[in-house]
C-alpha positions as semicolon CSV with decimal commas, in nm:
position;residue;x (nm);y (nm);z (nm)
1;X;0,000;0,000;0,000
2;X;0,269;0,224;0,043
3;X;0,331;0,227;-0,280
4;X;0,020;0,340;-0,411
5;X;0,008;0,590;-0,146
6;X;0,321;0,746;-0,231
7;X;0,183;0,725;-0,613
8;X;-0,118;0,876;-0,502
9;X;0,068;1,179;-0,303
10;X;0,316;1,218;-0,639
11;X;0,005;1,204;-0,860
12;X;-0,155;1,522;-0,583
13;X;0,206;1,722;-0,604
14;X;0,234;1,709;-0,960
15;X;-0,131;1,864;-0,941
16;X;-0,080;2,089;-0,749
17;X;0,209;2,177;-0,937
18;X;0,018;2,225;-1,261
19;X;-0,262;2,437;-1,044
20;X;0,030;2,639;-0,913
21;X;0,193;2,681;-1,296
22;X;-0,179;2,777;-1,381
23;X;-0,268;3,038;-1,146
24;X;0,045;3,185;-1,278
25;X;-0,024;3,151;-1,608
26;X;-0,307;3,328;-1,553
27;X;-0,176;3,604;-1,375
28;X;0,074;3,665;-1,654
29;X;-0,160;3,590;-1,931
30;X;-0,216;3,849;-2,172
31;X;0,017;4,069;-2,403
32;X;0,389;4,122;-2,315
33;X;0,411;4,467;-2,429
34;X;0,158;4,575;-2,194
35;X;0,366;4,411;-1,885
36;X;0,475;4,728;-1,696
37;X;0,774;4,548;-1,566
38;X;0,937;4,565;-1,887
39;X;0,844;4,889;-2,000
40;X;1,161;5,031;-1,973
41;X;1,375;4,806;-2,169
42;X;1,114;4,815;-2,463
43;X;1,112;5,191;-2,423
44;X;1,498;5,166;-2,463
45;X;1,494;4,917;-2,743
46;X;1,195;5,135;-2,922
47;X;1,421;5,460;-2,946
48;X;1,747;5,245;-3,055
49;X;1,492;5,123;-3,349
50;X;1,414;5,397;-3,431
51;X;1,753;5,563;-3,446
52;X;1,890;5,297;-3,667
53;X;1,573;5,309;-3,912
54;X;1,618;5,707;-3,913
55;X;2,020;5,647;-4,009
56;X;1,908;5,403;-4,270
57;X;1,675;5,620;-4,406
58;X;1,873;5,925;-4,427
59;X;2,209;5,786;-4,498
60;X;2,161;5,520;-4,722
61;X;1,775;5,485;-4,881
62;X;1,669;5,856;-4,921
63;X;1,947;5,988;-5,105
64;X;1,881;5,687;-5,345
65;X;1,545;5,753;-5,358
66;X;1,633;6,141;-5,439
67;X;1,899;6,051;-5,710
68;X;1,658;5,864;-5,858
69;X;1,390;6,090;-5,866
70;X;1,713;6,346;-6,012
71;X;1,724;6,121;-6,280
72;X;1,415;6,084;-6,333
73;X;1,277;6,479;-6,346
74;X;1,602;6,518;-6,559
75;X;1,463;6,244;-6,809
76;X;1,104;6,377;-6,834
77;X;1,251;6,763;-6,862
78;X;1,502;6,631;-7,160
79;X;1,227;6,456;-7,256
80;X;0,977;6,782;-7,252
81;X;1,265;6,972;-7,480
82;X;1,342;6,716;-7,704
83;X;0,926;6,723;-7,765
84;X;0,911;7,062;-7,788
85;X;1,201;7,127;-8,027
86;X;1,053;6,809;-8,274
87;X;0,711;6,991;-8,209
88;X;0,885;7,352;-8,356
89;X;1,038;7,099;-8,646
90;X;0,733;6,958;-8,745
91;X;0,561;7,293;-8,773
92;X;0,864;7,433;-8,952
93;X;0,798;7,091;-9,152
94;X;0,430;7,143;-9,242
95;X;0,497;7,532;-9,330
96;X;0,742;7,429;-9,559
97;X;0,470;7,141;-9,728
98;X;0,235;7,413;-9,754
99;X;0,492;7,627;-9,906
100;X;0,573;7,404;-10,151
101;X;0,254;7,253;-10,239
102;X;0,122;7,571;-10,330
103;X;0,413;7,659;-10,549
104;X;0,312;7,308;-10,697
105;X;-0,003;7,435;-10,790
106;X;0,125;7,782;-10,920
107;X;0,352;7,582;-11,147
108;X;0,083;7,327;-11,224
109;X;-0,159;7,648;-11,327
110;X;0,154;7,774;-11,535
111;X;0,197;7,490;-11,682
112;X;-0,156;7,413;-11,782
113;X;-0,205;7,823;-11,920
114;X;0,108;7,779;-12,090
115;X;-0,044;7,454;-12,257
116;X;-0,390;7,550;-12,304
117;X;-0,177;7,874;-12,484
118;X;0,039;7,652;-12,730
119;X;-0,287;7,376;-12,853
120;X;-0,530;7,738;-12,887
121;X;-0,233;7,893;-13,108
122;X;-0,158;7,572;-13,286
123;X;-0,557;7,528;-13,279
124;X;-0,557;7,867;-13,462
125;X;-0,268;7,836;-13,716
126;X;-0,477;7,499;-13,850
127;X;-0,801;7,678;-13,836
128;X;-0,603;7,970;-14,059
129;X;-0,433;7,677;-14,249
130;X;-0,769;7,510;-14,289
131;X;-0,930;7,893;-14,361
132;X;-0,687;7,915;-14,655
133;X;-0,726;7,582;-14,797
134;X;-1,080;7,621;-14,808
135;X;-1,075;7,984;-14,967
136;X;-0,815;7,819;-15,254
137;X;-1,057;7,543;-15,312
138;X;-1,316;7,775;-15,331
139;X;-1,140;7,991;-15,581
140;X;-1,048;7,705;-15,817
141;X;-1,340;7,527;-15,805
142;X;-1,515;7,932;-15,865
143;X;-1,256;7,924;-16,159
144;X;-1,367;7,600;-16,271
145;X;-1,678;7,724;-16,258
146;X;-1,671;7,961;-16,444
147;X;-1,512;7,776;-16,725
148;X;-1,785;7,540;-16,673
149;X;-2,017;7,812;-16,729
150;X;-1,833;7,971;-17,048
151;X;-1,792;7,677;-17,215
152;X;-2,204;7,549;-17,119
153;X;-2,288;7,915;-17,295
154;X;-2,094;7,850;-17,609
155;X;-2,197;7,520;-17,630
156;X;-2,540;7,635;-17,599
157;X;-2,442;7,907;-17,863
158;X;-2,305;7,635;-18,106
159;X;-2,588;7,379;-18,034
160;X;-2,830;7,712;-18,082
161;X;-2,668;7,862;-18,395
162;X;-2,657;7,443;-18,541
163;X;-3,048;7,423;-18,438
164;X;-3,161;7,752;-18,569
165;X;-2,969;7,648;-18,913
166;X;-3,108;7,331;-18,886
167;X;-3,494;7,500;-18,812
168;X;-3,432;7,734;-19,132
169;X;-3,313;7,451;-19,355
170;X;-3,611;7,232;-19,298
171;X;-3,881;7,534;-19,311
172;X;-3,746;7,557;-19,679
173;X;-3,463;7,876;-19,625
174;X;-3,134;7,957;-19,648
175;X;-3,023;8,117;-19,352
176;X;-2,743;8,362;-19,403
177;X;-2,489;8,268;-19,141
178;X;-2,442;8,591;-18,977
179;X;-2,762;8,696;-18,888
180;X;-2,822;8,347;-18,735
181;X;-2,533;8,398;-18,535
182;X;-2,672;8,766;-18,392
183;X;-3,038;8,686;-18,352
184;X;-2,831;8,351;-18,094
185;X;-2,642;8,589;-17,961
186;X;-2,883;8,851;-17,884
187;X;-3,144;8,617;-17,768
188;X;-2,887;8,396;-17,512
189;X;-2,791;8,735;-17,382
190;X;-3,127;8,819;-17,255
């Protein structure tokens, strides 16, 4: 029995051992930070933090940070010229265009006038040309004409002078050639 006794007053200690570890759990339970018993070292640990983040900050990563911003409003500025000055090109570009599409068109009128010019004067010489053929033509075949005409009216004098013989004869006369040829002539005259 004494060995279940003394198991029995182990088992009890170790209890109360874990009741004792509890209640102090429990008085220590809750955050560390707020434990007032330490508030001094985490005070002094707190500034030393913050003392090494400010020497980071301003030795090392701002000055980084501000050459890189440098850089950077350095870029976009060169960048801003560089736009502006292609921005004056292009205009100077497009005035220029302008320029020299409208001396395009003045040369393109010019050349059209001076065109239209040379096919109305060469349209002209061939209308004279034409003009003149048609008044030679017109003059010959006038000419022609009129030889037509002279030799229709002394055929018609012939053929008259023949008939009028011819008219005598048969009616039983003699027609005396002269007077047949006068009473033609005076009768084809009008």
């Amino acid at each position: 029995m004494a060995n279940e006794h003394e198991a029995a007053n182990m088992a009890h200690d170790a209890g109360a051992a874990a009741a004792e570890a509890a209640g102090h759990a429990a008085e220590s339970a809750g955050m560390p930070q707020l434990d007032f018993s330490t508030f001094g070292n985490q005070i002094f640990w707190l500034v030393v933090t913050l003392v090494v983040i400010y020497w980071v900050l301003s030795r090392i990563a701002l000055p980084r940070i501000a050459s890189v911003l440098a850089d950077r409003q350095g870029a976009i500025s060169g960048d801003l010229a560089a736009a502006e000055e292609l921005k004056a090109k292009a205009k100077d570009a497009e005035a220029a265009y302008d320029k020299a599409l409208a001396d395009a068109r003045a040369e393109a009128q010019k050349i059209a006038g001076e065109a239209r010019a040379e096919i109305q004067a060469e349209l002209d010489a061939a209308t004279a040309k034409a003009d003149a053929e048609i008044s030679a033509r017109a003059a010959e075949s006038e000419a022609r004409i009129g030889e037509i005409r002279a030799g229709a009216v002394e055929a018609a004098e012939v053929v008259a002078k023949d008939a009028a013989a011819e008219i005598v004869a048969a009616l039983g006369g003699k027609a005396d050639a002269k007077a047949l040829a006068a009473a033609v002539s005076e009768r084809l005259k009008g």
